[in-house]
N, C-alpha and C positions, 0 to 999 in steps of 0.2 A: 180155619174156615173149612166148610165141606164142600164137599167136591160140588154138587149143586149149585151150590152160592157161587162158587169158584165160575163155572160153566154161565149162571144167573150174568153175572159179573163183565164175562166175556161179550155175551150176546148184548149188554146194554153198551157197551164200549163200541161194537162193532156196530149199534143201531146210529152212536154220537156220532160216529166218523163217518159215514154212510150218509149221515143227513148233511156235516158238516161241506164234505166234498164238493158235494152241487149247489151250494146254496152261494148267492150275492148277498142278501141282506144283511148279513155283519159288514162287509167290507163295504157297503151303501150306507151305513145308519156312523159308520167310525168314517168317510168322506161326507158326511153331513154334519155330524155333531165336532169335525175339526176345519169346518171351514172357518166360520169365524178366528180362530186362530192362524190361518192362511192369511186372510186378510191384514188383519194385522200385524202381521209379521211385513209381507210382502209389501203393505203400507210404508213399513219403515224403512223398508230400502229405497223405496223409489222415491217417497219423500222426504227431504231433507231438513224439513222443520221437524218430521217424527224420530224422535230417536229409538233405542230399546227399552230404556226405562219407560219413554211413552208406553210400547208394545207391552212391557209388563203392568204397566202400572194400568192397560187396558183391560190386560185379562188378568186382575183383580178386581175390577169391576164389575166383570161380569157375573151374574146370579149364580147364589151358591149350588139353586139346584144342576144349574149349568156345570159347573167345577166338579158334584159330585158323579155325574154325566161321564165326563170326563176319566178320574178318575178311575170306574168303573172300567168303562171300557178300555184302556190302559192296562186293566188288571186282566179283563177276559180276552182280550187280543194276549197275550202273555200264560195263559192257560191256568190263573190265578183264582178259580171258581171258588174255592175255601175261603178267601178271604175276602172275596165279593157278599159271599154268605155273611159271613162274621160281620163283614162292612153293614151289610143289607139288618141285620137283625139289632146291631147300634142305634142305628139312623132310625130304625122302626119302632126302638124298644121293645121287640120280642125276644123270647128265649131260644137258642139253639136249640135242635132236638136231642142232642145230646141230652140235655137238661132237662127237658120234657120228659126222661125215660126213667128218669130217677126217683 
C-alpha cells in the first residue's frame, strides 16, 4: 500500500467512527427489528401453555425477509461488514467487486 492510500484509509476509518459515536439509529433499528423476538420469548415465560419450542417454532414462522433482517444485523452489531457484503450480493445475485475488476 502507499503511504496515501494508507493515510486515505485512515481518514475514512476515523469519518466511520466519528459518525458511529453519536449516532442512536443502529441501536433503535436492532431494539425494533428484536422486539418481536422479546415478545415471544417473554410470552413463554409468563405463559405456561407456551413453551420454548412454541417460542421457536414462532420465529420460524416468521418471514424470511424478517430472519434475513436479523441475521444481518447480528453480523453488523458484531463488526461483520465483509460478510454482510458477500451475504448482500447472494441474496441479490450480484458480483463482488472483487470480480467486477477482473
Amino acid at each position: 500500500m502507499e503511504e496515501g492510500e494508507i493515510k486515505l484509509k485512515r481518514v475514512e476509518h476515523e469519518i466511520q467512527e466519528d459518525a458511529m459515536s453519536n449516532s442512536w439509529k443502529d441501536e433503535f433499528l436492532v431494539i425494533v427489528f428484536t422486539l418481536p423476538i422479546w415478545v415471544v420469548f417473554i410470552e413463554a415465560f409468563i405463559n405456561p401453555d407456551v413453551s420454548m419450542k412454541g417460542a421457536m417454532k414462532a420465529l420460524q414462522a416468521m418471514p424470511e425477509w424478517y430472519q434475513n433482517v436479523l441475521f444481518i444485523l447480528v453480523l453488523v452489531v458484531f463488526g461483520l461488514k465483509t460478510i454482510v457484503v458477500k451475504f448482500a450480493d447472494k441474496m441479490l445475485g450480484t458480483k463482488p467487486k472483487d470480480e467486477e475488476k477482473k
